[in-house]
C-alpha positions in Angstrom: -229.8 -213.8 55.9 -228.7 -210.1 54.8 -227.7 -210.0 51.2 -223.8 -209.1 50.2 -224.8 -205.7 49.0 -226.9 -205.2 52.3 -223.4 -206.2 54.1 -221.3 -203.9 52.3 -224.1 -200.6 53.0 -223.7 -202.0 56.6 -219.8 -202.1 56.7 -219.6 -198.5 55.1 -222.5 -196.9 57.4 -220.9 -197.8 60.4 -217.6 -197.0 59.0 -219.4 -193.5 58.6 -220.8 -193.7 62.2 -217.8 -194.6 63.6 -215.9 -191.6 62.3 -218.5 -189.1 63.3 -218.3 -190.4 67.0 -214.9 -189.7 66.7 -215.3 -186.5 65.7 -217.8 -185.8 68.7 -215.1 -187.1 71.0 -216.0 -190.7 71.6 -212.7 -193.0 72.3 -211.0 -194.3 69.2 -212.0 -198.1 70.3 -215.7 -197.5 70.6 -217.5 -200.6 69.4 -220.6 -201.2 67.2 -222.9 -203.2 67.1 -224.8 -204.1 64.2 -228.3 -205.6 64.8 -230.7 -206.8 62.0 -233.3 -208.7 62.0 -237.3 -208.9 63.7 -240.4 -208.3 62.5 -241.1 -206.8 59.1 -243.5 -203.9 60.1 -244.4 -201.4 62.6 -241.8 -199.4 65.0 -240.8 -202.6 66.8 -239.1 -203.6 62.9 -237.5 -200.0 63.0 -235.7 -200.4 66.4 -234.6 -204.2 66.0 -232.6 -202.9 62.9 -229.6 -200.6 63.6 -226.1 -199.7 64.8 -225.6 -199.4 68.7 -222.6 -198.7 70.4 -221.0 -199.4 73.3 -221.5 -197.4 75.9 -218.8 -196.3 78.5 -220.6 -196.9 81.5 -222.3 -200.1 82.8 -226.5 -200.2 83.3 -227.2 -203.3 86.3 -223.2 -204.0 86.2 -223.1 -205.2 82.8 -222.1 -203.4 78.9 -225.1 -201.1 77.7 -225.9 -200.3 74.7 -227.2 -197.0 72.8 -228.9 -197.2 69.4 -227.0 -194.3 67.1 -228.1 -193.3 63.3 -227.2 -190.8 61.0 -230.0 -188.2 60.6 -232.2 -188.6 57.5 -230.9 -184.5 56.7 -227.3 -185.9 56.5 -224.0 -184.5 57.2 -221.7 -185.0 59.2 -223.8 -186.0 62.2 -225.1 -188.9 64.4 -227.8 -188.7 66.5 -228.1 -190.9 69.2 -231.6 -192.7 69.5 -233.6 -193.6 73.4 -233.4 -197.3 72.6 -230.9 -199.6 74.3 -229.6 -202.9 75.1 -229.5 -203.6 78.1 -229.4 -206.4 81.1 -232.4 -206.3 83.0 -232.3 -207.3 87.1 -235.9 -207.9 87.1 -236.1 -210.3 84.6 -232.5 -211.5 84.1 -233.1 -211.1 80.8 -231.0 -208.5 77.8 -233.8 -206.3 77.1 -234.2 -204.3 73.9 -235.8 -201.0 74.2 -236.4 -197.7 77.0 -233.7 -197.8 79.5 -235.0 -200.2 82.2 -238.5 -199.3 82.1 -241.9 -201.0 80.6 -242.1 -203.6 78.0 -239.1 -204.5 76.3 -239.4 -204.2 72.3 -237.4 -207.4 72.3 -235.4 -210.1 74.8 -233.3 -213.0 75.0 -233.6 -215.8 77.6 -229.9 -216.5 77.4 -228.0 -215.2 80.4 -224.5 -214.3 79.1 -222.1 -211.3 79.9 -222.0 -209.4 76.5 -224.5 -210.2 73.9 -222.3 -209.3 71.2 -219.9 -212.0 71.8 -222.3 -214.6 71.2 -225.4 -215.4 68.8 -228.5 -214.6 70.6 -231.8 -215.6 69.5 -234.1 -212.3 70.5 -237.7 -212.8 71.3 -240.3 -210.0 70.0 -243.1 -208.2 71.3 -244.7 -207.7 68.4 -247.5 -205.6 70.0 -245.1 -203.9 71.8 -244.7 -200.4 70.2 -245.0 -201.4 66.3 
């Protein structure tokens, strides 16, 4: 359960992200995604908990997402991170991590057509990178 002050930081960060991927361009009704959640250590904990955004194209004919941050030197930038969600052929699974190579971070077993319109339960490799 996130706390109502963790909510609020998360409303105004990606209120913050939002604008700056405006100001690089991106369409004015470019979604984000808020993920929280996983283990409580290690690099897999680090990628499970972030914003991603919707990306314009489609990755195995379904939405893909791109994990985006604002840089720890600050400003008025966002960096976009090699981590994404995305639907997997091989496994017919939504995979959480490198763009449709190795061992996904994270997956669900849940086949639906965007994972952000639904709760999904995500399963975690906890070896995996962390």
């Amino acid at each position: 359960m996130v706390s109502a002050q963790a909510a609020s930081d998360m409303r105004r960060d990606a209120a913050e992200i939002h604008a700056m991927l405006l100001a690089r361009g991106f369409h004015p009704n470019t979604k984000l995604w808020a993920l929280c959640g996983g283990c409580s250590e290690g690099k897999t904990s680090q990628m499970l908990t972030g914003f991603f955004y919707v990306m314009g194209d489609t990755f195995n004919g379904r939405a893909c997402f791109q994990r985006v941050f604002k840089p720890a030197a600050g400003g008025a930038r966002v960096a976009c991170h090699p981590i994404y969600i995305y639907w997997s052929l091989a496994t017919h699974r939504w995979h959480l991590g490198h763009l449709g190579r190795g061992l996904a971070a994270a997956f669900t077993i849940k086949d639906v057509q965007d994972p952000t319109e639904t709760s999904l339960k995500w399963m975690v490799h906890r070896r995996c990178w962390g």
